[in-house]
The first five atom37 places (N, CA, C, CB, O) and aatype in JSON, in Angstrom:
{
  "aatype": [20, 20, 20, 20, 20, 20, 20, 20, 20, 20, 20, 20, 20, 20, 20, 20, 20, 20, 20, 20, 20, 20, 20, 20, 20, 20, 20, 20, 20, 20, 20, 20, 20, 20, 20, 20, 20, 20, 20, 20, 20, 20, 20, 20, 20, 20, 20, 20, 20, 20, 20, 20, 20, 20, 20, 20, 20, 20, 20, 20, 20, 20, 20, 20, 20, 20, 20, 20, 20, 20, 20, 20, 20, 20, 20, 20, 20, 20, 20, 20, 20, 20, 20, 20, 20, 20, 20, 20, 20, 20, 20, 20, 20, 20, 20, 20, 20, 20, 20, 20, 20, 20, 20, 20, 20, 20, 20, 20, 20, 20, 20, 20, 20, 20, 20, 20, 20, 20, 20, 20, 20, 20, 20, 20, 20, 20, 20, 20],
  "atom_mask": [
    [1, 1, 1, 1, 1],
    [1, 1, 1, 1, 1],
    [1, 1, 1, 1, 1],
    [1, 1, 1, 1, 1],
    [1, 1, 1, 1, 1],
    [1, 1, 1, 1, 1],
    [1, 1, 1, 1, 1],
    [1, 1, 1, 1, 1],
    [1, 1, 1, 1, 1],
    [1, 1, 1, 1, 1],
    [1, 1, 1, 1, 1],
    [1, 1, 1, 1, 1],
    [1, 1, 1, 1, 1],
    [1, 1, 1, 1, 1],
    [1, 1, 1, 1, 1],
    [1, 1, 1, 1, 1],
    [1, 1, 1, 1, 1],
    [1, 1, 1, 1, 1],
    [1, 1, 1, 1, 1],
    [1, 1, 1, 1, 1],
    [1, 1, 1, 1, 1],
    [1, 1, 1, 1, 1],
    [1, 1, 1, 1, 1],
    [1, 1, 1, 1, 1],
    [1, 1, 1, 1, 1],
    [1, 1, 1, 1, 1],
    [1, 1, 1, 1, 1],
    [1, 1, 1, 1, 1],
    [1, 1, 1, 1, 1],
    [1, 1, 1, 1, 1],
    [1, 1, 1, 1, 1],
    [1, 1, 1, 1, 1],
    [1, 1, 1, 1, 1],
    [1, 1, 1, 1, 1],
    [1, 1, 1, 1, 1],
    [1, 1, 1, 1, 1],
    [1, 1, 1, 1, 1],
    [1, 1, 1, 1, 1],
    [1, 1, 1, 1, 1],
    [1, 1, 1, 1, 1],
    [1, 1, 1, 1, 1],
    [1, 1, 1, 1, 1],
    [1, 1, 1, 1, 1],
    [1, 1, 1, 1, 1],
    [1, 1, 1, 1, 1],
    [1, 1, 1, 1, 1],
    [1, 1, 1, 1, 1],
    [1, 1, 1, 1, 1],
    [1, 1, 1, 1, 1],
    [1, 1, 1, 1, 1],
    [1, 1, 1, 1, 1],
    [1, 1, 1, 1, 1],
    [1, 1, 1, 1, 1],
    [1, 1, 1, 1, 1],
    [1, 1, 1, 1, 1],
    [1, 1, 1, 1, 1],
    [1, 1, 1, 1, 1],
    [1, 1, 1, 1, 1],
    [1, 1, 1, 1, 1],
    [1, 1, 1, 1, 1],
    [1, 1, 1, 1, 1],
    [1, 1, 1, 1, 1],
    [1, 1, 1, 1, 1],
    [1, 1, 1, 1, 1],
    [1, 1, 1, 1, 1],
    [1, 1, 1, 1, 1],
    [1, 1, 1, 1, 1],
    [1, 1, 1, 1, 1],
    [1, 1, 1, 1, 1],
    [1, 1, 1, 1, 1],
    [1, 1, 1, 1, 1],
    [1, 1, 1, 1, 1],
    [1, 1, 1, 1, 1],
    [1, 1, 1, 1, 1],
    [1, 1, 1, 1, 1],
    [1, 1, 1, 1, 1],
    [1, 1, 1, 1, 1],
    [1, 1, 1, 1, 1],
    [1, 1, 1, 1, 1],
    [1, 1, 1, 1, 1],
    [1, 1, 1, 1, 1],
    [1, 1, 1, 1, 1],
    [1, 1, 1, 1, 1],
    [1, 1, 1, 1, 1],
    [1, 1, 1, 1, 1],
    [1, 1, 1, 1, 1],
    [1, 1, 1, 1, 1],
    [1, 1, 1, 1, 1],
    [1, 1, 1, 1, 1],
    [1, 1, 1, 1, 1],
    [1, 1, 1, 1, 1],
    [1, 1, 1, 1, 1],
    [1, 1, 1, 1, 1],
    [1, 1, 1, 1, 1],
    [1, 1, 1, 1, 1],
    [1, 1, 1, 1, 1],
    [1, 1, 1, 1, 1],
    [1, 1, 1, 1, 1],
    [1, 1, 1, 1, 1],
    [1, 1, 1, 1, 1],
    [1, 1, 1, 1, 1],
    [1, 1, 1, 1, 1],
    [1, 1, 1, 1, 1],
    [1, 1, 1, 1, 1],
    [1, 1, 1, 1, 1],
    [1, 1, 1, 1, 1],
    [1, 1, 1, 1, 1],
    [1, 1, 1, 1, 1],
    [1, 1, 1, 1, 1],
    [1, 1, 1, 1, 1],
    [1, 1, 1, 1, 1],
    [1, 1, 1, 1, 1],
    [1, 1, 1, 1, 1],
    [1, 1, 1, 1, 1],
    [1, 1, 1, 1, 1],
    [1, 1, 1, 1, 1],
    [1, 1, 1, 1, 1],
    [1, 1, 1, 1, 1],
    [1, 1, 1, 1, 1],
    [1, 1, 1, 1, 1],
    [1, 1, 1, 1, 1],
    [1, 1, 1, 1, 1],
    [1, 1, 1, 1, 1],
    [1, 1, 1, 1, 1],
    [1, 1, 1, 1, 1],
    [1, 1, 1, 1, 1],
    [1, 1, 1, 1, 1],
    [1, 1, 1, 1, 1]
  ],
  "atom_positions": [
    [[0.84, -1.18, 0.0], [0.0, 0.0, 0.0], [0.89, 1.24, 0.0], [-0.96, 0.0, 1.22], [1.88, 1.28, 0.72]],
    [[0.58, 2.17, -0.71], [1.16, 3.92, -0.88], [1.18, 4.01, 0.65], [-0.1, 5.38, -1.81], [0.41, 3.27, 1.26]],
    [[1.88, 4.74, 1.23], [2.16, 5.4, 2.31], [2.2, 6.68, 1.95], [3.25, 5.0, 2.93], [2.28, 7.02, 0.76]],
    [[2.15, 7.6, 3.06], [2.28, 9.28, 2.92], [3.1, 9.88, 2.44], [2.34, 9.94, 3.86], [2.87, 10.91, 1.81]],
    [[4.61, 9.24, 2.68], [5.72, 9.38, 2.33], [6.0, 9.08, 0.97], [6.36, 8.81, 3.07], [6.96, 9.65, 0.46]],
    [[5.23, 8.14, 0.19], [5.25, 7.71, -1.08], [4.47, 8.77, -1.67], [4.75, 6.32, -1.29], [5.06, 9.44, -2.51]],
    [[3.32, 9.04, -1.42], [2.59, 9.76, -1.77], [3.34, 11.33, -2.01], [1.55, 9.58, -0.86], [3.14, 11.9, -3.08]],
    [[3.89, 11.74, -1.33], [4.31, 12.47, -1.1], [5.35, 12.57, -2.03], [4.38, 12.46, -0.06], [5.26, 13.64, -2.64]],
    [[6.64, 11.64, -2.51], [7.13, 11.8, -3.44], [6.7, 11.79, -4.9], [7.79, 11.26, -3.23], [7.47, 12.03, -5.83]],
    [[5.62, 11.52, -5.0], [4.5, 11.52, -6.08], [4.3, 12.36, -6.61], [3.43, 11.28, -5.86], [4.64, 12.6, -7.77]],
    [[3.5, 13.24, -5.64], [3.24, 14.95, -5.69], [4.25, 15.74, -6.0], [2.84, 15.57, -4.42], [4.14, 16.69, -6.78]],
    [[5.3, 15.4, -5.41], [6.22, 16.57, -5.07], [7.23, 16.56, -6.62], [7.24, 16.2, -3.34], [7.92, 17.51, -6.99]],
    [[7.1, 15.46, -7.2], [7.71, 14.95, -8.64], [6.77, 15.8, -9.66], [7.55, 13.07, -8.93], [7.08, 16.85, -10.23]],
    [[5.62, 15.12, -9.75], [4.46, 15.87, -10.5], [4.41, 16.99, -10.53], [3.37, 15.7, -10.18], [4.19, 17.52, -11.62]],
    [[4.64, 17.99, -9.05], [4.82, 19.15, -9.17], [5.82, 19.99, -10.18], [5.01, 19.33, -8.11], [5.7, 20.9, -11.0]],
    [[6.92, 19.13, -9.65], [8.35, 19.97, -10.42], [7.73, 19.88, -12.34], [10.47, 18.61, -10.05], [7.99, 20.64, -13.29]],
    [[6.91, 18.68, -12.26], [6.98, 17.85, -13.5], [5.81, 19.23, -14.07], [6.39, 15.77, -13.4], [6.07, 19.74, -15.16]],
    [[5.06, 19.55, -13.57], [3.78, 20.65, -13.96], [4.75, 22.06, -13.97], [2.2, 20.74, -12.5], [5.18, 22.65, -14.96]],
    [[4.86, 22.25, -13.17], [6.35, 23.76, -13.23], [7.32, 23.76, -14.3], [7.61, 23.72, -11.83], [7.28, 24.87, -14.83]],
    [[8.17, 23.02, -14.85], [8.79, 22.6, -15.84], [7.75, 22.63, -17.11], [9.38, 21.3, -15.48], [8.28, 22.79, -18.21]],
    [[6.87, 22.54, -17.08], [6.19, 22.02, -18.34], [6.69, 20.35, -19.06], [6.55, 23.28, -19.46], [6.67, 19.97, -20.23]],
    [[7.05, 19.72, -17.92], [7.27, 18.55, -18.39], [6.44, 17.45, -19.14], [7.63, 18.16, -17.53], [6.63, 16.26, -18.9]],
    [[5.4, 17.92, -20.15], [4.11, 17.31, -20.18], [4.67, 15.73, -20.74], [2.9, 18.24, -21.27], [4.12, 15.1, -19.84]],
    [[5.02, 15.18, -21.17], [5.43, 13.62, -20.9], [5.64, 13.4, -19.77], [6.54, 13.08, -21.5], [5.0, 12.35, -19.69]],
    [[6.1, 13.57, -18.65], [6.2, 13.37, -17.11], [4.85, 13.18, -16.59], [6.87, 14.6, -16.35], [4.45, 12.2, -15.95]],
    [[4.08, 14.4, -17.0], [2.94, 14.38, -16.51], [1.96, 13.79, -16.84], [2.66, 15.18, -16.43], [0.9, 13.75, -16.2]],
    [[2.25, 13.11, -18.17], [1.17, 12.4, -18.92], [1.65, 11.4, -18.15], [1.07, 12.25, -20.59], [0.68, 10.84, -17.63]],
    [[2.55, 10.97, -17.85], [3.07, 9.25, -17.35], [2.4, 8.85, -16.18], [4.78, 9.05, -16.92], [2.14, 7.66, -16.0]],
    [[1.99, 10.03, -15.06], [1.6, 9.9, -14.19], [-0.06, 9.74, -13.91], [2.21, 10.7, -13.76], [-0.76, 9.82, -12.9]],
    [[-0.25, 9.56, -14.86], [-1.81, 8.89, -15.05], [-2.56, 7.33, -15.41], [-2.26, 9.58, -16.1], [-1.88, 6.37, -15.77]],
    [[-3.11, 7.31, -15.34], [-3.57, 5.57, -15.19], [-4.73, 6.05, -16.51], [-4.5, 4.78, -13.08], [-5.13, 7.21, -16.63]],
    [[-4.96, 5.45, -17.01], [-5.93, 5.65, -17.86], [-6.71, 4.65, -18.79], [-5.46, 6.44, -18.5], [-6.07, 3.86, -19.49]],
    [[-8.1, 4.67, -18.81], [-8.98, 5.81, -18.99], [-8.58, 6.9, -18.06], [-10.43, 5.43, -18.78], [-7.69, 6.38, -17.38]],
    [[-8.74, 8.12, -17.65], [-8.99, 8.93, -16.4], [-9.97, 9.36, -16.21], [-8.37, 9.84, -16.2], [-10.81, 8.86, -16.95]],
    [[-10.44, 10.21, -15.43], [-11.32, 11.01, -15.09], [-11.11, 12.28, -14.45], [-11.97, 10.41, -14.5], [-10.36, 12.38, -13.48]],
    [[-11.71, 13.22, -14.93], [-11.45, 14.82, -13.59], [-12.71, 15.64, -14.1], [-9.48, 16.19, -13.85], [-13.02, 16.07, -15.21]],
    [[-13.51, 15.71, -12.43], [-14.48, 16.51, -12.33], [-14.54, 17.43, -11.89], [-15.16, 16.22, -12.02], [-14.03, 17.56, -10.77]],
    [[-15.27, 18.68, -12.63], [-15.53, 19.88, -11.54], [-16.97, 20.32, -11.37], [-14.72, 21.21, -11.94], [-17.82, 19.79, -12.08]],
    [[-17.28, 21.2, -10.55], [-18.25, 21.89, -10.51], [-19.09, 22.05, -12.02], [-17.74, 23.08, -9.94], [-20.27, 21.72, -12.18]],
    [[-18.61, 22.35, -12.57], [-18.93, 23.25, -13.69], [-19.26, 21.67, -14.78], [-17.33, 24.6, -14.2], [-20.37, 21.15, -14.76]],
    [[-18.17, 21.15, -15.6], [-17.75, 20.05, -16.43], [-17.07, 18.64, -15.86], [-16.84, 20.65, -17.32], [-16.38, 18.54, -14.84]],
    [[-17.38, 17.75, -16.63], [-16.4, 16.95, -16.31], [-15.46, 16.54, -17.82], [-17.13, 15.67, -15.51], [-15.8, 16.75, -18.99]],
    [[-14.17, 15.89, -17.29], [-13.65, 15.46, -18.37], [-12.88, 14.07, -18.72], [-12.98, 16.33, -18.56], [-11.94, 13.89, -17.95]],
    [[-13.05, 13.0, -19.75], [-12.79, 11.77, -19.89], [-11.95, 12.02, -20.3], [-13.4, 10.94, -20.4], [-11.93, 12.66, -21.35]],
    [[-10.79, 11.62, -19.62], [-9.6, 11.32, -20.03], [-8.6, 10.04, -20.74], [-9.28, 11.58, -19.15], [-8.03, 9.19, -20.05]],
    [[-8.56, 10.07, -21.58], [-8.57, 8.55, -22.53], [-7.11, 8.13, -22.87], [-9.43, 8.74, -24.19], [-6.73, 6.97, -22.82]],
    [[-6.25, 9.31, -23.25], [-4.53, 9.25, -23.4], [-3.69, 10.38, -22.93], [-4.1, 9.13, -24.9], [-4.09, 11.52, -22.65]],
    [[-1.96, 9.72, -22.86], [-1.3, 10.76, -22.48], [-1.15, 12.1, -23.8], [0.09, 10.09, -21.98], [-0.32, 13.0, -23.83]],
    [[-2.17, 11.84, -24.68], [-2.65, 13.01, -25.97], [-3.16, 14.15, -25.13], [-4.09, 12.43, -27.17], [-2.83, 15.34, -25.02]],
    [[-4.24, 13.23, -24.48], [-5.72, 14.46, -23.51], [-4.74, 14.93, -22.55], [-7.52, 13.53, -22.38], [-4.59, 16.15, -22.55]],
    [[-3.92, 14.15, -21.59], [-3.42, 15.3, -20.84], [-2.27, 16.27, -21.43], [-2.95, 14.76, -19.61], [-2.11, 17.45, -21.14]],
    [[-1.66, 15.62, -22.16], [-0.5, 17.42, -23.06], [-1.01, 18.04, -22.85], [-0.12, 17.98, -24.64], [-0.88, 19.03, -22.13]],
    [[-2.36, 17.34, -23.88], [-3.37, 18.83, -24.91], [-4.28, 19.99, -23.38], [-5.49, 17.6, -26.43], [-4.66, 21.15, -23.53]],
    [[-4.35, 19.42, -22.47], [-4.67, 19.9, -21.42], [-4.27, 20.77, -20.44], [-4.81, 19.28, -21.08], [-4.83, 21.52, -19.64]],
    [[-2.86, 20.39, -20.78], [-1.88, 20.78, -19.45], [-0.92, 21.84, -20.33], [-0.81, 19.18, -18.59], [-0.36, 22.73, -19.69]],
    [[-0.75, 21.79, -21.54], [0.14, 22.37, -22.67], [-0.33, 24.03, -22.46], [-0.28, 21.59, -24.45], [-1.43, 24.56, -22.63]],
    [[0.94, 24.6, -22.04], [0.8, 26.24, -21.71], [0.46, 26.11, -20.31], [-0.44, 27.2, -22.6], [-0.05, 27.18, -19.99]],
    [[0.5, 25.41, -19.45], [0.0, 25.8, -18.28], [1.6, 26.24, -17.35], [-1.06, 24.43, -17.62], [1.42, 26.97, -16.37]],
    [[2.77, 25.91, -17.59], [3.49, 26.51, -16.97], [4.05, 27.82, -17.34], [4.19, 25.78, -16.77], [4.6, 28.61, -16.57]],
    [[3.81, 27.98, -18.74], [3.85, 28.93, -18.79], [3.09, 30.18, -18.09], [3.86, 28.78, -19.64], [3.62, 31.14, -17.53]],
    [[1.77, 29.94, -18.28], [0.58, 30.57, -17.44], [0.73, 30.64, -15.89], [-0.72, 29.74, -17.69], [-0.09, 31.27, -15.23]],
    [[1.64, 30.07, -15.37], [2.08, 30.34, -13.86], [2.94, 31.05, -14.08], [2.54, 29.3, -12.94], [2.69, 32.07, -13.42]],
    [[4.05, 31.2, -14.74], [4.81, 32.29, -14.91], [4.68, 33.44, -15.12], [5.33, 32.17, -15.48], [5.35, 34.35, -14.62]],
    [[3.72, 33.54, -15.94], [3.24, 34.82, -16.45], [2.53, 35.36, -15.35], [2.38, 34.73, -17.71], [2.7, 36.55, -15.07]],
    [[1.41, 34.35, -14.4], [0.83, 35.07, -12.95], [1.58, 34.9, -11.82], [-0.53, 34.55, -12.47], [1.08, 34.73, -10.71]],
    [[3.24, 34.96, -12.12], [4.47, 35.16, -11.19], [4.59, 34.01, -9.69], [4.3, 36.92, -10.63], [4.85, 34.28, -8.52]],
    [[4.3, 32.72, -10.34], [3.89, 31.49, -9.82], [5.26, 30.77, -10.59], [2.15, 30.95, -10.27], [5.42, 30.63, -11.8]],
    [[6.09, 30.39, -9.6], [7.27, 29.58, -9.83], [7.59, 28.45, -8.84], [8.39, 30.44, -9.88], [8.74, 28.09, -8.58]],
    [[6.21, 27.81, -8.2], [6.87, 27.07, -7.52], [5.25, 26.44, -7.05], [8.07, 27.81, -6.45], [4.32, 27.16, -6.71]],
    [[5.21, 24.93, -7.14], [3.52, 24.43, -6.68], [3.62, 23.37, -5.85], [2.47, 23.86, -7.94], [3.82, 22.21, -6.22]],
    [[3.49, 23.78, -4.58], [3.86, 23.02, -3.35], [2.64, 21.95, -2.38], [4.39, 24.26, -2.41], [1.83, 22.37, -1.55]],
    [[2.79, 20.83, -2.69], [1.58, 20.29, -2.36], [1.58, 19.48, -0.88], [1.21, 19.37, -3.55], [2.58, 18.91, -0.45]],
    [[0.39, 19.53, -0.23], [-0.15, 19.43, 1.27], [-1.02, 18.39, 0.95], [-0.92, 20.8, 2.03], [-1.88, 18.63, 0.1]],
    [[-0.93, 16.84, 1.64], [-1.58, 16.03, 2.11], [-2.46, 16.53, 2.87], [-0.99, 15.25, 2.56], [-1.81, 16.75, 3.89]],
    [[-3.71, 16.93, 3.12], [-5.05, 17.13, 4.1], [-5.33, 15.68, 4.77], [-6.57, 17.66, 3.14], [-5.51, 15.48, 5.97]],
    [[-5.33, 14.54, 3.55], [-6.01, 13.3, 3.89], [-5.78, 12.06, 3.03], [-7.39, 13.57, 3.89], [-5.83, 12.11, 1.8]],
    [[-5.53, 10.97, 3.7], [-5.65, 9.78, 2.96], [-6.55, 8.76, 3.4], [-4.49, 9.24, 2.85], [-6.67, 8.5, 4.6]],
    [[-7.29, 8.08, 2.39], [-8.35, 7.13, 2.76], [-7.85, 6.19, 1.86], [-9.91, 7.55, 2.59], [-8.02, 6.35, 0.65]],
    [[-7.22, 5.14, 2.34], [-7.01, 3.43, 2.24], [-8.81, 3.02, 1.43], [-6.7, 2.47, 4.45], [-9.85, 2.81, 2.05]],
    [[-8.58, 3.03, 0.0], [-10.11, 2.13, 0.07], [-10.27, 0.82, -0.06], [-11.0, 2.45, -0.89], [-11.16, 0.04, 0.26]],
    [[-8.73, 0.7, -0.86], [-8.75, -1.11, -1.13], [-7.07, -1.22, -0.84], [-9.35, -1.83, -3.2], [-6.68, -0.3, -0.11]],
    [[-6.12, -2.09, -1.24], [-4.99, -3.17, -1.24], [-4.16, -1.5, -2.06], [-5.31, -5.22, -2.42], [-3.0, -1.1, -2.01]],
    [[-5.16, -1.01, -2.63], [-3.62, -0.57, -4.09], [-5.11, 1.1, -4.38], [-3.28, -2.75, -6.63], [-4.8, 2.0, -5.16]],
    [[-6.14, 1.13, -3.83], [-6.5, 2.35, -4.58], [-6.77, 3.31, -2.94], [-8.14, 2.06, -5.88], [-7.17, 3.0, -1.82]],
    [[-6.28, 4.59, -3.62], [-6.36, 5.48, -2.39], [-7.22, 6.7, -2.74], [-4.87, 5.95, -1.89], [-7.5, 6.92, -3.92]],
    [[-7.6, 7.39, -1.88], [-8.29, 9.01, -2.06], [-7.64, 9.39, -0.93], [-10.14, 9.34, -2.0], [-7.58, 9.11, 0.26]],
    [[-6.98, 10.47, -2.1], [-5.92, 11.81, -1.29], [-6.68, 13.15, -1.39], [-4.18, 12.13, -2.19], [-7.16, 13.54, -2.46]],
    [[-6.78, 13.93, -0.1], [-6.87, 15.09, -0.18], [-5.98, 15.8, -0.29], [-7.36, 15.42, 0.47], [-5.17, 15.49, 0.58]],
    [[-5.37, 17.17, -1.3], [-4.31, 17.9, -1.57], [-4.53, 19.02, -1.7], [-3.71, 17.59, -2.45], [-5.11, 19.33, -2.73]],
    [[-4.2, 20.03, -0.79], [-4.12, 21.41, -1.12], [-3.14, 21.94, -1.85], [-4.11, 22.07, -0.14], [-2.08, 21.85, -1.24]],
    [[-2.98, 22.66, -3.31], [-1.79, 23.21, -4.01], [-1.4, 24.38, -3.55], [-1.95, 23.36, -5.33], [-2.26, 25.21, -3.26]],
    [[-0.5, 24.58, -3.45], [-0.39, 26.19, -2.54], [0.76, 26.41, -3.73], [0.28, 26.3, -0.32], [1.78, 25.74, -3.62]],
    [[0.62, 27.37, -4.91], [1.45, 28.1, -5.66], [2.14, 29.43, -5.29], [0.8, 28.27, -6.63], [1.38, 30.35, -4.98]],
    [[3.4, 29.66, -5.28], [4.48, 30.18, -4.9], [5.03, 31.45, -5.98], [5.41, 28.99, -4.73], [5.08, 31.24, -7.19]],
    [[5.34, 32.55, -5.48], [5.88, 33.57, -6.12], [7.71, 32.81, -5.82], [5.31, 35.35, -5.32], [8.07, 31.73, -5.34]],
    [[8.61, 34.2, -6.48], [9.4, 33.61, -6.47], [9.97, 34.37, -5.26], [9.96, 33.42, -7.67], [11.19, 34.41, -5.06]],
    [[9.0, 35.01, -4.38], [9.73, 35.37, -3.05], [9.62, 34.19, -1.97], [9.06, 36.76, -2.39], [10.16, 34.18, -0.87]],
    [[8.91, 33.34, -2.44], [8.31, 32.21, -1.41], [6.72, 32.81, -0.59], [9.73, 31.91, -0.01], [6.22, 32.45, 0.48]],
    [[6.32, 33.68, -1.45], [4.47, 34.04, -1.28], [3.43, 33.14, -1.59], [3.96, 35.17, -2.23], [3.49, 32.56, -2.68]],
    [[2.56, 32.92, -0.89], [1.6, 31.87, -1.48], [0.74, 32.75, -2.62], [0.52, 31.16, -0.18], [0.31, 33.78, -2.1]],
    [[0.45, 32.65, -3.77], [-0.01, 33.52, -4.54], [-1.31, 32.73, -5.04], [1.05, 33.99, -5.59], [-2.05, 33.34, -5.8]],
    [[-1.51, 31.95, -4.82], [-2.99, 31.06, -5.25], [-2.68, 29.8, -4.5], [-3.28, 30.65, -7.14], [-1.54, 29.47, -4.17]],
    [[-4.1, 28.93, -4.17], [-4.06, 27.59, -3.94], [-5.86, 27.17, -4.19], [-3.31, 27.29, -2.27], [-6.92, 27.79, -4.22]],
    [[-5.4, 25.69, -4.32], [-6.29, 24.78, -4.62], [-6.21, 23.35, -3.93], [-6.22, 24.67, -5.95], [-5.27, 22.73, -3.44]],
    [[-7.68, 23.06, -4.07], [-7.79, 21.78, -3.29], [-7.87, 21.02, -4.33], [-8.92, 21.57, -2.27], [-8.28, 21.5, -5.39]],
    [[-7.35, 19.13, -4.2], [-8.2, 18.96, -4.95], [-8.34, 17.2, -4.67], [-7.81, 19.63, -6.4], [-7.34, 16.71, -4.16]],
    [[-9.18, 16.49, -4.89], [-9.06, 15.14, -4.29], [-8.29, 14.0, -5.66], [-10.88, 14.63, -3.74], [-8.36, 14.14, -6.88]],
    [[-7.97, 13.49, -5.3], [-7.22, 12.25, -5.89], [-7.9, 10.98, -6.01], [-6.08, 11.96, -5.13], [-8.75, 10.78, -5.14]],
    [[-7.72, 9.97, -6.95], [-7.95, 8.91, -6.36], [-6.84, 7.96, -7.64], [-9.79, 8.61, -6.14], [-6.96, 8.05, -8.86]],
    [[-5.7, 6.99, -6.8], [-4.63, 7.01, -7.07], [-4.98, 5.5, -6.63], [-3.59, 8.06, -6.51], [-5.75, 4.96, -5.83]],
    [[-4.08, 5.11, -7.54], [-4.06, 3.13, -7.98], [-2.27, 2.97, -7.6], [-4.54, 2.56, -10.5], [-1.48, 3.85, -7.96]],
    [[-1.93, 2.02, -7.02], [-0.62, 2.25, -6.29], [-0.13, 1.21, -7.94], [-0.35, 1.47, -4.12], [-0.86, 0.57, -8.7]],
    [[1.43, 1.45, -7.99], [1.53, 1.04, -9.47], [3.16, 0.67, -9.06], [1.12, 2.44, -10.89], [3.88, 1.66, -8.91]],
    [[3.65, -0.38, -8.91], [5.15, -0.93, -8.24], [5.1, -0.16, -7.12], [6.69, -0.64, -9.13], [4.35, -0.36, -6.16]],
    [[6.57, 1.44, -7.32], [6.99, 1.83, -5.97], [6.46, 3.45, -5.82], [8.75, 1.63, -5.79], [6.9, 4.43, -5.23]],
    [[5.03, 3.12, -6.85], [4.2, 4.74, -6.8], [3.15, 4.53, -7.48], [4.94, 6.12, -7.49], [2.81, 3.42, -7.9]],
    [[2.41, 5.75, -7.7], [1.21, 5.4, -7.82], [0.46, 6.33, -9.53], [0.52, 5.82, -6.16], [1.03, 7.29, -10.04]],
    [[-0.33, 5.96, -9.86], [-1.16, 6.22, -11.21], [-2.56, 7.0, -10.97], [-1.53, 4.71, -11.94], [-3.51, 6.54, -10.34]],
    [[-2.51, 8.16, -11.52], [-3.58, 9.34, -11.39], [-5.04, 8.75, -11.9], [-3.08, 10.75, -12.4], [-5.31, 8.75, -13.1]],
    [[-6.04, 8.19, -10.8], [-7.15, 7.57, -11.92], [-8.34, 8.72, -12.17], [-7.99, 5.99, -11.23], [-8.89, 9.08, -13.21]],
    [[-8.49, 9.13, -10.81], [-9.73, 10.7, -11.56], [-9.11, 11.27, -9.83], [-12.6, 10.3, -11.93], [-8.65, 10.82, -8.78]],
    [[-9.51, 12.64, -10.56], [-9.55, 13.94, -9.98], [-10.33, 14.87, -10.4], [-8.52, 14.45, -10.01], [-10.82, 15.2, -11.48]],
    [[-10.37, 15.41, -8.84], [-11.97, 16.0, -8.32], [-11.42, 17.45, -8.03], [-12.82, 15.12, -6.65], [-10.46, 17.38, -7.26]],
    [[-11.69, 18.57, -8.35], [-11.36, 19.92, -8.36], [-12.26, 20.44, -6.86], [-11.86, 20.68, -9.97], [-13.48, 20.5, -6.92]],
    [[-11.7, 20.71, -5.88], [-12.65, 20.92, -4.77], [-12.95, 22.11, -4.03], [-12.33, 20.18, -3.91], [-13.57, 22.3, -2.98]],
    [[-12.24, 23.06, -5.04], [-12.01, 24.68, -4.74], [-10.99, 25.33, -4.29], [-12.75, 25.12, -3.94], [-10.06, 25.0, -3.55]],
    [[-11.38, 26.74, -5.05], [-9.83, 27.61, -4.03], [-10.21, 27.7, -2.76], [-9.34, 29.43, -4.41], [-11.33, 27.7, -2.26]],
    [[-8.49, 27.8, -2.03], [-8.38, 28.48, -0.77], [-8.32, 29.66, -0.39], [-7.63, 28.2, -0.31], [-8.22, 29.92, 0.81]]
  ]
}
């Protein structure tokens, strides 16, 4: 089973991997089909195509709103089975003075995959 600490290197990879604009990194880190819901839409996520095409310009777009750094907070983990988890995560995005300049919640639900784990849907749960 993922531990916190696993989890945690998960996030904290993904992060650098979303800041970078690493979008192959970030596509890797998904299990798929996927899923991610919000308020508003939801969206089926089918290949590491949908997340590029998704995620493509988004580090830039932190840069430009003077966001160089996306630092993520475990709230919660719920064990549901052997290998699938629901994580609560607050994103707390970073100026480059070390300011919190935006954050977001958002829930997880993560399939443990060897010595880490695979993005299966995510739930957008609001700003902070």
């Amino acid at each position: 089973m993922l531990d916190e600490d696993g989890l945690r290197d998960f996030l904290e990879a993904y992060s650098r991997e979303l800041v970078r604009g690493d979008l192959d990194g970030v596509a890797a880190r998904y299990g798929y089909p996927a899923y991610v819901a919000g308020d508003v839409e939801s969206i089926p996520v089918a290949s590491p195509e949908d997340v590029r095409g998704a995620f493509a310009g988004s580090a830039e777009g932190y840069r430009e709103r003077g966001m160089v750094e996306a630092v993520p907070e475990i709230r919660g983990i719920e064990e549901l089975t052997d290998r699938l988890v629901w994580a609560h995560v607050r994103w707390s995005y970073l100026d480059a003075s070390g300011e919190e300049v935006r954050a977001e919640s958002y829930r997880y639900l993560l399939r443990e995959a060897g010595n880490s784990c695979m993005i299966c849907v995510v739930v957008a749960t609001g700003t902070d």
